[in-house]
C-alpha positions, 0 to 999 in steps of 0.5 A: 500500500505504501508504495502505491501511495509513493507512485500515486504522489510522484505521477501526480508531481510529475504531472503537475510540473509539465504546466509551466515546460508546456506553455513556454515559449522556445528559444529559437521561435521565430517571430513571422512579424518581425522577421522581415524587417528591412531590404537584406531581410526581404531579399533573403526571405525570396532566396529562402525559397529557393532552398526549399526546392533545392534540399532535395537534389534530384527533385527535377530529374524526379520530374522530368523521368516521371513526366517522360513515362506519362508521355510513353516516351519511357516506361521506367516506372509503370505508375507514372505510366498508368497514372496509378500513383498516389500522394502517399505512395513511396516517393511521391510524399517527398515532392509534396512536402518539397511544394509546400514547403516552398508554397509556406516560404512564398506566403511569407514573403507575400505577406510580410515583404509589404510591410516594410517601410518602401525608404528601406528599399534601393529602388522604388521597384526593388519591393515590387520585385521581390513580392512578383518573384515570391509570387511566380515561384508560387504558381511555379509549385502549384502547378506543378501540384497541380500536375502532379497530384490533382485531377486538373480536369475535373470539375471544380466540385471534385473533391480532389486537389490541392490545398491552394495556400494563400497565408503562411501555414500556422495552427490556425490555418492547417486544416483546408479543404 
């Protein structure tokens, strides 16, 4: 009986120590809104999306093999040939969290690169650039979502597709239709 006494104390101690380490803030948390805050840091938030396409080295030759075996040009790989393959399948995850993750990197851009003052800024087009590159490089990933994932001929009301993302994905905005 006393031992159970002593493990009921210590679970419930234990238990009860987890409030304060659960609502902490993290050391390396980034803050979105301050993030972006002069021309260098705009700059850098558009680089950034390229380094979340290019983490996976081959994600083009991926592309391009399984864009000549839909064509019947090869037949490597009969999935892509028969058009078979599914969004979780072995090999075709990565490319769609490569997408999204270059989708999150443009909705940064877009959405904080307004809010710097245009005086931080070389040229009064430079702000303008960058926002037009971050958003050409995300229709860049939706299409190729598009191609790769969705039905793209079926009608509007199909219920597969992609999740078009127009905000920075956080826990508030995760789950879309």
């Amino acid at each position: 009986m006393k031992n159970k006494i002593l493990l009921l104390l210590s679970v419930s101690f234990a238990l009860l120590s987890c409030d304060a380490f659960l609502t902490e803030t993290p050391r390396h948390q980034w803050d979105i809104n301050s993030a972006v805050s002069s021309y260098e840091s705009s700059e850098q938030a558009v680089i950034g999306i390229y380094g979340s396409v290019l983490l996976n080295d081959n994600i083009n030759a991926k592309l391009n093999m399984a864009y000549t075996d839909r064509s019947g040009l090869t037949k490597k790989d009969t999935k892509e040939y028969n058009f078979s393959y599914k969004q979780a399948d072995y090999g075709y995850d990565g490319l769609w969290d490569y997408l999204y993750d270059g989708i999150n990197a443009c909705n940064l851009a877009i959405t904080q690169i307004p809010n710097v003052s245009d005086n931080a800024f070389p040229t009064e087009t430079a702000k303008e650039e960058l926002i037009g590159e971050a958003r050409l490089l995300r229709g860049w990933f939706n299409s190729l979502l598009l191609l790769n994932y969705a039905c793209w001929w079926a009608e509007d009301s199909n219920p597969y597709g992609i999740i078009y993302r127009e905000q920075p994905a956080n826990m508030n905005n995760i789950h879309q239709p």
